[in-house]
mmJSON file of the N, C-alpha and C atoms, coordinates in Angstrom:
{"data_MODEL":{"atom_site":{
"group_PDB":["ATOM","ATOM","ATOM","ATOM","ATOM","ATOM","ATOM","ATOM","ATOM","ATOM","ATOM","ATOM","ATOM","ATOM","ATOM","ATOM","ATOM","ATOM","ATOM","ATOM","ATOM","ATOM","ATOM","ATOM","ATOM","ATOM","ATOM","ATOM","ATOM","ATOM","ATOM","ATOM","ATOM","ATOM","ATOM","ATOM","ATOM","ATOM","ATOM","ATOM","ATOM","ATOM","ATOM","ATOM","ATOM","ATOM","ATOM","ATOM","ATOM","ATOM","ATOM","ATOM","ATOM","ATOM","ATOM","ATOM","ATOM","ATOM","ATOM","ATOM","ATOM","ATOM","ATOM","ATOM","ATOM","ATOM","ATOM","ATOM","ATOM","ATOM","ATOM","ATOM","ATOM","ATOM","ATOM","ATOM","ATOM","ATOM","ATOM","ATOM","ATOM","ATOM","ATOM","ATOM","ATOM","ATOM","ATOM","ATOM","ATOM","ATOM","ATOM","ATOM","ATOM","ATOM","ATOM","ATOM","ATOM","ATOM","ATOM","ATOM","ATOM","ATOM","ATOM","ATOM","ATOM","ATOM","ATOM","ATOM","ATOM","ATOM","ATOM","ATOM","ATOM","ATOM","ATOM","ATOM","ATOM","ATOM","ATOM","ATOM","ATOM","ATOM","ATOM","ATOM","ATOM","ATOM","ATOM","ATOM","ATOM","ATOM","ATOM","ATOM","ATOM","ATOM","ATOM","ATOM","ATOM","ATOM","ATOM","ATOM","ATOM","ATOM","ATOM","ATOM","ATOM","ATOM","ATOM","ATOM","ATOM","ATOM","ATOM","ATOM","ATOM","ATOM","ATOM","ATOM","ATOM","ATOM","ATOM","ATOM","ATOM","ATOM","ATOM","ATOM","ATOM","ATOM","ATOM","ATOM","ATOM","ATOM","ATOM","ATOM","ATOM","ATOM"],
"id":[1,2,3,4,5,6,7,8,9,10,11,12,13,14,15,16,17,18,19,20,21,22,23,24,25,26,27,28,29,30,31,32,33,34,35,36,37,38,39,40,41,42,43,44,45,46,47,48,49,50,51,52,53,54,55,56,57,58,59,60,61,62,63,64,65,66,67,68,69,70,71,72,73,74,75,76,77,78,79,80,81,82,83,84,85,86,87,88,89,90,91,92,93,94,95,96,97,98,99,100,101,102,103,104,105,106,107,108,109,110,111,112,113,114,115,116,117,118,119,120,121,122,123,124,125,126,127,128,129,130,131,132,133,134,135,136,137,138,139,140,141,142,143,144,145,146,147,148,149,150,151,152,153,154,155,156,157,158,159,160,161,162,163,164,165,166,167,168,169,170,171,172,173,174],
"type_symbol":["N","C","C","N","C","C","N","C","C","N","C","C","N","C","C","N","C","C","N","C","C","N","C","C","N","C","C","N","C","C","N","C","C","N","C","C","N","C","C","N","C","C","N","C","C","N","C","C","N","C","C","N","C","C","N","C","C","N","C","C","N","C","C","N","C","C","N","C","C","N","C","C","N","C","C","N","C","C","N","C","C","N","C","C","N","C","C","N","C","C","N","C","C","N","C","C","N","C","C","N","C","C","N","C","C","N","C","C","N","C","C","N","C","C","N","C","C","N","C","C","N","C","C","N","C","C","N","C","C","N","C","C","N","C","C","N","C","C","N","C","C","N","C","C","N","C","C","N","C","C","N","C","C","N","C","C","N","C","C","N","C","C","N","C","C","N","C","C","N","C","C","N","C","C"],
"label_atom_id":["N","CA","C","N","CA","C","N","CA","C","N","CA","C","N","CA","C","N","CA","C","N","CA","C","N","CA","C","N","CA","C","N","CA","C","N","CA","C","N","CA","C","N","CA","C","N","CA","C","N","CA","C","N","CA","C","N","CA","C","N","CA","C","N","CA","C","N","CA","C","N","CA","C","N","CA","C","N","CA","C","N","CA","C","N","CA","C","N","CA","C","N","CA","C","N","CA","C","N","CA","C","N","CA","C","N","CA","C","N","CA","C","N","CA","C","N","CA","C","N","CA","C","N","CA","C","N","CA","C","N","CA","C","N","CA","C","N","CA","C","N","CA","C","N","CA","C","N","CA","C","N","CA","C","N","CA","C","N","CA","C","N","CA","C","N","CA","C","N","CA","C","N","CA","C","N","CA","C","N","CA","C","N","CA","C","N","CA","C","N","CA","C","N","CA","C","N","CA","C","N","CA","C"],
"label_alt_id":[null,null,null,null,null,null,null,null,null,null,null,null,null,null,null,null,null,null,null,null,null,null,null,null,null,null,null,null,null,null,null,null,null,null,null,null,null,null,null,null,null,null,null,null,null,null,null,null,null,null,null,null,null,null,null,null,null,null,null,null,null,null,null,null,null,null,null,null,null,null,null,null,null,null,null,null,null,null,null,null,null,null,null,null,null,null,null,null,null,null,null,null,null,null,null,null,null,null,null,null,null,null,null,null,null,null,null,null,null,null,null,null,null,null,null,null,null,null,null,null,null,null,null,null,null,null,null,null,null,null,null,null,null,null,null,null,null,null,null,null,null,null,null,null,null,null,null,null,null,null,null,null,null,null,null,null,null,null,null,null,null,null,null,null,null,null,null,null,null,null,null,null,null,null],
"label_comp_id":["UNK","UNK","UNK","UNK","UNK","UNK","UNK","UNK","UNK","UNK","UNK","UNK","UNK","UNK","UNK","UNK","UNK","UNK","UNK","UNK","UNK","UNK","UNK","UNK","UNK","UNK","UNK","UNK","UNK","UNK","UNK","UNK","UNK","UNK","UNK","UNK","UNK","UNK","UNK","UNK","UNK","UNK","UNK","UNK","UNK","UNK","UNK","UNK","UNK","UNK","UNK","UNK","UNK","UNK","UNK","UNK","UNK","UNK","UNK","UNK","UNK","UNK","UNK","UNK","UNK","UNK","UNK","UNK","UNK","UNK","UNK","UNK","UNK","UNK","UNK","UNK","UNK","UNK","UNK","UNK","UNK","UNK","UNK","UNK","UNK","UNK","UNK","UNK","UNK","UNK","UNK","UNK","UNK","UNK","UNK","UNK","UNK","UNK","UNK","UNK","UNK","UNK","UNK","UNK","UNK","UNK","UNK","UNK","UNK","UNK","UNK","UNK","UNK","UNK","UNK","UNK","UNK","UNK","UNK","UNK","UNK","UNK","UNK","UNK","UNK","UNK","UNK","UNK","UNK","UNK","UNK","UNK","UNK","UNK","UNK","UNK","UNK","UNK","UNK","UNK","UNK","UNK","UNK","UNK","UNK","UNK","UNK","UNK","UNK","UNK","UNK","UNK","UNK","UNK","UNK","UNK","UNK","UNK","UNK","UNK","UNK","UNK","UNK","UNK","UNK","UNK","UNK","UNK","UNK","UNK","UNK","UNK","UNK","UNK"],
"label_asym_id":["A","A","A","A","A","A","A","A","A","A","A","A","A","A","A","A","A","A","A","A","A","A","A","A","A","A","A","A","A","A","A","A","A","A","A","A","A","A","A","A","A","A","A","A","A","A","A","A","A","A","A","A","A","A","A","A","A","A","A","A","A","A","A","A","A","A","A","A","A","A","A","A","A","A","A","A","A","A","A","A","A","A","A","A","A","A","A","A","A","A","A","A","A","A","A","A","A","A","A","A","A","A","A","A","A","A","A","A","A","A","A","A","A","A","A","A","A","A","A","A","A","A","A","A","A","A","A","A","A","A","A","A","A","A","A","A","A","A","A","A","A","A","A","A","A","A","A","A","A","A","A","A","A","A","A","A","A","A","A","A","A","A","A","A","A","A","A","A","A","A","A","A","A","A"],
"label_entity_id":["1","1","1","1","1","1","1","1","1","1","1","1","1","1","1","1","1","1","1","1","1","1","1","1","1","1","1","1","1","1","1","1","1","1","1","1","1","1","1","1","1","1","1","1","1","1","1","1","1","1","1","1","1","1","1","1","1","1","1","1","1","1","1","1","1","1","1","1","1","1","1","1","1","1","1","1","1","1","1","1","1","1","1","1","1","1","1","1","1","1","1","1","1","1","1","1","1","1","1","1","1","1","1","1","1","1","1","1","1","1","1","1","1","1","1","1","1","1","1","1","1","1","1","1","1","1","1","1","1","1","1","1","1","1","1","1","1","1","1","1","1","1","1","1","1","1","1","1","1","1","1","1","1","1","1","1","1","1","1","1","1","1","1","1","1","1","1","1","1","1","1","1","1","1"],
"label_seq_id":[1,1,1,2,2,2,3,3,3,4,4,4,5,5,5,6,6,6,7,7,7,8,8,8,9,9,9,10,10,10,11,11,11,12,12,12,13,13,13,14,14,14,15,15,15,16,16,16,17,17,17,18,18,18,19,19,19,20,20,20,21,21,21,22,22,22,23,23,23,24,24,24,25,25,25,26,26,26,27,27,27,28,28,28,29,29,29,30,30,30,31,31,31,32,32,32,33,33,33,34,34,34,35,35,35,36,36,36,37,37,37,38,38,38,39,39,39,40,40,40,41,41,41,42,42,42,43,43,43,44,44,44,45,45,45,46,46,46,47,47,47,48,48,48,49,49,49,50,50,50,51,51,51,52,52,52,53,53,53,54,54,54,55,55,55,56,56,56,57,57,57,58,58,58],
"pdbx_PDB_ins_code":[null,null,null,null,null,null,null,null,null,null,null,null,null,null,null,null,null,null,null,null,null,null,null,null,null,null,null,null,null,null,null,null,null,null,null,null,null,null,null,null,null,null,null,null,null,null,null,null,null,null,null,null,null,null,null,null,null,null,null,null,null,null,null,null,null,null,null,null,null,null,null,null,null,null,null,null,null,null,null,null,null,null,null,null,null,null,null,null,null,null,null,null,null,null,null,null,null,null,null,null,null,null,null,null,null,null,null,null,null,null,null,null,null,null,null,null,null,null,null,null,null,null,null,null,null,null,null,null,null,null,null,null,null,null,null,null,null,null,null,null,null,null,null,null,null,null,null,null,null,null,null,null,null,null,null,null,null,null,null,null,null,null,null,null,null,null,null,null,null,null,null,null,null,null],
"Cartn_x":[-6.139,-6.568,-6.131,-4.808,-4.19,-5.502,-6.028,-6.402,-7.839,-8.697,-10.117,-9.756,-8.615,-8.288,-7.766,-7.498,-7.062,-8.563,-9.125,-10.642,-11.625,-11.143,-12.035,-12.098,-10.217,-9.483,-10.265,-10.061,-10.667,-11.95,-13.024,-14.468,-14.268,-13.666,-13.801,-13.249,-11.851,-11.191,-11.351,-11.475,-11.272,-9.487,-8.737,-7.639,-6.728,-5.988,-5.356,-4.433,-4.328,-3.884,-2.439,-1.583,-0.181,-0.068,-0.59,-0.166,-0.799,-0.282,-0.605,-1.308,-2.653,-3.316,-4.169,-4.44,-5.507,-6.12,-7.161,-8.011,-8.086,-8.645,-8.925,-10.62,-11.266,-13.19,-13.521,-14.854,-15.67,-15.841,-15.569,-15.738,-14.392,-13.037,-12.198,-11.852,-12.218,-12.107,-13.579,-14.34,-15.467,-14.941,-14.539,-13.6,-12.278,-11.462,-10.359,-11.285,-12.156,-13.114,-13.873,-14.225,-14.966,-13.513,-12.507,-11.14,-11.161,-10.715,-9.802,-11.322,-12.408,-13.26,-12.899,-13.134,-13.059,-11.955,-10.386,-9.393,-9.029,-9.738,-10.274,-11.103,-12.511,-12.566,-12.055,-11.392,-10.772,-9.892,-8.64,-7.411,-8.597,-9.606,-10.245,-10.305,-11.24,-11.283,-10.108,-9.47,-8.124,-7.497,-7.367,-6.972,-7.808,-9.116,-9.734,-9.576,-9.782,-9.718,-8.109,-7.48,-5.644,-5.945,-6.655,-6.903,-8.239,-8.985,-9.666,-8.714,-7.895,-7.129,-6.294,-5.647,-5.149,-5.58,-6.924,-7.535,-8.143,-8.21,-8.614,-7.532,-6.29,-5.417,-5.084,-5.205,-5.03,-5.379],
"Cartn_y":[-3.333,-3.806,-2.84,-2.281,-1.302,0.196,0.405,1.675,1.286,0.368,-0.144,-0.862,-1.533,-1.308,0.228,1.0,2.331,3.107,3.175,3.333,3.297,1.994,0.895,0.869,1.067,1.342,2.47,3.478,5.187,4.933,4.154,4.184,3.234,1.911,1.363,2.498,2.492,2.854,4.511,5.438,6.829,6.791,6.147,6.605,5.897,6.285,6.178,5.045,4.099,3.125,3.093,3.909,3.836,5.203,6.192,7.376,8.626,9.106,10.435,11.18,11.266,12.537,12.013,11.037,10.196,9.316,8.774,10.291,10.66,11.755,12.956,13.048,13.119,12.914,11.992,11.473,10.231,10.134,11.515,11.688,10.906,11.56,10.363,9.64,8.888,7.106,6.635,7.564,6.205,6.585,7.779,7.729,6.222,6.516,5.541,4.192,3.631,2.453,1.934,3.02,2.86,2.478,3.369,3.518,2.064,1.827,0.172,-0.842,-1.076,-1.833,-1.45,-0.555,-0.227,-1.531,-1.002,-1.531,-2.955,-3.294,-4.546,-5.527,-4.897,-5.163,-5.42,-4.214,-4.519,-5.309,-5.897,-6.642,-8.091,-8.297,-9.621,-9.614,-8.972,-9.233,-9.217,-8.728,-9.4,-10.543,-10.884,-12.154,-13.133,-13.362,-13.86,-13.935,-12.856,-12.765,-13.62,-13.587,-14.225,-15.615,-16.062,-17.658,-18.368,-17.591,-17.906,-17.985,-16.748,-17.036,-18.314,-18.533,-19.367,-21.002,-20.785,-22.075,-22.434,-21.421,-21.394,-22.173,-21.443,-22.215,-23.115,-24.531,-25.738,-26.416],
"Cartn_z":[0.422,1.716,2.812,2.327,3.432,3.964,2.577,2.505,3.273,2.804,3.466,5.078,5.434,6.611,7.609,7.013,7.5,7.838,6.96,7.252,8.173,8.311,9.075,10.758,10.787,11.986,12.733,11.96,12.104,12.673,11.769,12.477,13.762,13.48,14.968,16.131,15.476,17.144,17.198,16.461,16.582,16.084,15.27,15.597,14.292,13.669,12.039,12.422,11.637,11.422,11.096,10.496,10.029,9.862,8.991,8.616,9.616,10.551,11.313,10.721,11.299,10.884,9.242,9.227,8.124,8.652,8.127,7.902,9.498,9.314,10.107,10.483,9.953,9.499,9.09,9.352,9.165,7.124,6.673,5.355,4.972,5.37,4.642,4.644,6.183,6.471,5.46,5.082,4.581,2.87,2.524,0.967,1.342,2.261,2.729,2.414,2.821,2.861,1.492,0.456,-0.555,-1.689,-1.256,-2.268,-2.232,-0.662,-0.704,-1.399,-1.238,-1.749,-3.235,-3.787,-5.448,-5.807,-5.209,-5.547,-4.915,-4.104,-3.98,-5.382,-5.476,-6.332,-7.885,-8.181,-8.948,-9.921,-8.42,-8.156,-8.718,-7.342,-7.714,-9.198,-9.743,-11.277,-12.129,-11.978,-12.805,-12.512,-11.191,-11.092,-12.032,-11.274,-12.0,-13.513,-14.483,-15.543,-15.9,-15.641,-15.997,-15.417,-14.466,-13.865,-15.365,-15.624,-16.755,-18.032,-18.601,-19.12,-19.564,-18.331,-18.047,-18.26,-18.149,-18.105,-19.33,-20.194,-21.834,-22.568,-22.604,-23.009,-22.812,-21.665,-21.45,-21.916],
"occupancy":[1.0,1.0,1.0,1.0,1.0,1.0,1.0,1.0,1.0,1.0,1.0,1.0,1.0,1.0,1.0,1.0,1.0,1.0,1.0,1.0,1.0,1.0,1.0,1.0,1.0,1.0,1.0,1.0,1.0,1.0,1.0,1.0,1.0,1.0,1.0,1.0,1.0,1.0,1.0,1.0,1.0,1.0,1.0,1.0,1.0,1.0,1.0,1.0,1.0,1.0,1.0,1.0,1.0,1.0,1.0,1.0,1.0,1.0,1.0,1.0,1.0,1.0,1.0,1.0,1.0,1.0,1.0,1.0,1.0,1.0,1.0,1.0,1.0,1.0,1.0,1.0,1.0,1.0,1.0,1.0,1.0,1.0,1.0,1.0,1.0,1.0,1.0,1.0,1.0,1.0,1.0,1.0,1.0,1.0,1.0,1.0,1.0,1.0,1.0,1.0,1.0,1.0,1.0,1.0,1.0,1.0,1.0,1.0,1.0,1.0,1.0,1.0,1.0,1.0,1.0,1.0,1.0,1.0,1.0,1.0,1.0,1.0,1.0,1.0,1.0,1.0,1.0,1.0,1.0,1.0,1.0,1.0,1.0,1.0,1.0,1.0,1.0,1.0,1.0,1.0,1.0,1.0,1.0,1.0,1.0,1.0,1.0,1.0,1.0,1.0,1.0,1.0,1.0,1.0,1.0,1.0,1.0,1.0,1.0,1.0,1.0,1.0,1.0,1.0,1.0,1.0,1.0,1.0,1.0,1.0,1.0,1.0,1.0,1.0],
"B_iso_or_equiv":[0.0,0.0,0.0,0.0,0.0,0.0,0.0,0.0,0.0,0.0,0.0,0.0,0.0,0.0,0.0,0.0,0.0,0.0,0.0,0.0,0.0,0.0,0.0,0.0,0.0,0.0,0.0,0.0,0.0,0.0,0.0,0.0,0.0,0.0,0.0,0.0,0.0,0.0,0.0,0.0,0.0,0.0,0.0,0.0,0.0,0.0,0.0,0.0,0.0,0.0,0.0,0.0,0.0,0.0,0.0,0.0,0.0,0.0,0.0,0.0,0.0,0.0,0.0,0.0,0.0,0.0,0.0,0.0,0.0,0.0,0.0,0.0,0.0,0.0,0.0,0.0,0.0,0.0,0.0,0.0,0.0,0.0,0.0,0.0,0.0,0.0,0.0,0.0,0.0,0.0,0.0,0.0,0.0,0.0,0.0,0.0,0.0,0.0,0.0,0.0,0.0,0.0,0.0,0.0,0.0,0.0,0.0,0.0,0.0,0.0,0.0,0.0,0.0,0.0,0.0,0.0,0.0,0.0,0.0,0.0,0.0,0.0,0.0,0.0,0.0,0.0,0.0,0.0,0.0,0.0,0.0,0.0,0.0,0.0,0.0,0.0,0.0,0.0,0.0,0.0,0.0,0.0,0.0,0.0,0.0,0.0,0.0,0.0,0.0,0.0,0.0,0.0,0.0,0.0,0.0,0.0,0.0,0.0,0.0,0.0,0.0,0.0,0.0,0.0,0.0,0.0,0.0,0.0,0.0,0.0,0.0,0.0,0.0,0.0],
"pdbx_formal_charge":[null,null,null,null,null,null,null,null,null,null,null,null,null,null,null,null,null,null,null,null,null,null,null,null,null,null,null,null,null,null,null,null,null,null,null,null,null,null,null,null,null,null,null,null,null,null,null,null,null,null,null,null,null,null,null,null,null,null,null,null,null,null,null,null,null,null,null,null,null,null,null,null,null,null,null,null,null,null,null,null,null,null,null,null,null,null,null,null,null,null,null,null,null,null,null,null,null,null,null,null,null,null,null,null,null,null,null,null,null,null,null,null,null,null,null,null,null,null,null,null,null,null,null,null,null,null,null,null,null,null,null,null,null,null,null,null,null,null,null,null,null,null,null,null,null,null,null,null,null,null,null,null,null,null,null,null,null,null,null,null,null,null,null,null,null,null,null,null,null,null,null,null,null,null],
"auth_seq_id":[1,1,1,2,2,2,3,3,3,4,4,4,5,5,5,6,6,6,7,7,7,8,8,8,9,9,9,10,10,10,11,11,11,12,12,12,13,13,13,14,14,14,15,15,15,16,16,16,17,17,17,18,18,18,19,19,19,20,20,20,21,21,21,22,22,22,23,23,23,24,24,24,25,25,25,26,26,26,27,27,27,28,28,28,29,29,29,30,30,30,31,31,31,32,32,32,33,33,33,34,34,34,35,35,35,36,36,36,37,37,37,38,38,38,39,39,39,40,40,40,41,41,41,42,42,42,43,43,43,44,44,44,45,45,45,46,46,46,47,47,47,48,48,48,49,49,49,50,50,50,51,51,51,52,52,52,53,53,53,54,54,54,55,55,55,56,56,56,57,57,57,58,58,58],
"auth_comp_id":["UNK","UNK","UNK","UNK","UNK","UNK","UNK","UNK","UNK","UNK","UNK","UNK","UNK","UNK","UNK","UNK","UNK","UNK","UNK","UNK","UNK","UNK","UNK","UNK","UNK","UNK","UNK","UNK","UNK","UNK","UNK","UNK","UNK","UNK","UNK","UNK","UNK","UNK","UNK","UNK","UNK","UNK","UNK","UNK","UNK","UNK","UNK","UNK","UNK","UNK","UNK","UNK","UNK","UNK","UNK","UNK","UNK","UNK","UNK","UNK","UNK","UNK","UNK","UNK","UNK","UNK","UNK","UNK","UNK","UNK","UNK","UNK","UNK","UNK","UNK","UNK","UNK","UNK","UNK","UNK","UNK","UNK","UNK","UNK","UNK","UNK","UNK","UNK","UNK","UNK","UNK","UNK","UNK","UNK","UNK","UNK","UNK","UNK","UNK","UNK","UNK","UNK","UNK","UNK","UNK","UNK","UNK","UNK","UNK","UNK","UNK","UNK","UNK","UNK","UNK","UNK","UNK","UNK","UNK","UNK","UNK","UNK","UNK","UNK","UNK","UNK","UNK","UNK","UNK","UNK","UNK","UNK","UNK","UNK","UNK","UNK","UNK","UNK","UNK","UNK","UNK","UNK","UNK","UNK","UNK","UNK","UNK","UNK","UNK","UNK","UNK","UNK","UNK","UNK","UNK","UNK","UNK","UNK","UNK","UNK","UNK","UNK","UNK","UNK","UNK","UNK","UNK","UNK","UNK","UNK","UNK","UNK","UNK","UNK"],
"auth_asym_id":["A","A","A","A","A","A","A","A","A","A","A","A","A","A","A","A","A","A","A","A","A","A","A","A","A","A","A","A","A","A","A","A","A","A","A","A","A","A","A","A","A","A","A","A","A","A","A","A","A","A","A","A","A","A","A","A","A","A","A","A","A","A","A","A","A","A","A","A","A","A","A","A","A","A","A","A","A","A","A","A","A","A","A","A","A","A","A","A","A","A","A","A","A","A","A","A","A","A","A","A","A","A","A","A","A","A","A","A","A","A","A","A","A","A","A","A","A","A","A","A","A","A","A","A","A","A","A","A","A","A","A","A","A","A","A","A","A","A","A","A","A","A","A","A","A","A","A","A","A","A","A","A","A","A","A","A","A","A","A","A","A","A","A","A","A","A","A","A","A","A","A","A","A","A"],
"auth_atom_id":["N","CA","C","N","CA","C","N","CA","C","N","CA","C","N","CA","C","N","CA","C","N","CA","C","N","CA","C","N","CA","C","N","CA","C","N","CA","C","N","CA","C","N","CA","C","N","CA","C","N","CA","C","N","CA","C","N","CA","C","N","CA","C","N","CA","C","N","CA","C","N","CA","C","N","CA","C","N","CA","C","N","CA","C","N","CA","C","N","CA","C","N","CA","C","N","CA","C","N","CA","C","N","CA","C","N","CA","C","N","CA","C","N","CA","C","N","CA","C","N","CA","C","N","CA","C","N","CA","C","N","CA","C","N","CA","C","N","CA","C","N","CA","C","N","CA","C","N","CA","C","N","CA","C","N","CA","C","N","CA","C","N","CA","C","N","CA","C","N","CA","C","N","CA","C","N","CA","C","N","CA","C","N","CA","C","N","CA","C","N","CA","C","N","CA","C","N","CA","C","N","CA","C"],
"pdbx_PDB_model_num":[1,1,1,1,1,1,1,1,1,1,1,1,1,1,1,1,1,1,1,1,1,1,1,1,1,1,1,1,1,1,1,1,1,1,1,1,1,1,1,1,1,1,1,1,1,1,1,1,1,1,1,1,1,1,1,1,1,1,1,1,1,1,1,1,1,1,1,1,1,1,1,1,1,1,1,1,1,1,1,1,1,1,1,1,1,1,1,1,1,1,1,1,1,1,1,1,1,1,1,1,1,1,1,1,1,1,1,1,1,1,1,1,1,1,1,1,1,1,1,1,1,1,1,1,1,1,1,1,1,1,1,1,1,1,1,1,1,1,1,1,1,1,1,1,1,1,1,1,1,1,1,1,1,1,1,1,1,1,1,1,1,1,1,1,1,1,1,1,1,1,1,1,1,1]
}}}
């Protein structure tokens, strides 16, 4: 969330969110933006997958 908010910051405001000098270009706030969605996604599906889990065995 950190990284797709850092991104995000950059296109709204012109200006890096926590780390000086990141991104720098519209190229690595929208890499910064695609990263945090990936790993967004990701996180969701595992949860999920361990809450299914979870619910098999009951």
């Amino acid at each position: 969330m950190v990284l797709f908010a850092t991104g995000a910051m950059w296109f709204a405001y012109g200006q890096p969110l926590f780390i000086r000098d990141f991104p720098t270009d519209p190229i690595e706030a929208g890499a910064a933006i695609a990263g945090g969605l990936l790993l967004m996604f990701w996180a969701a599906a595992r949860i999920l997958r361990a809450l299914l889990r979870n619910a098999d065995r009951r």
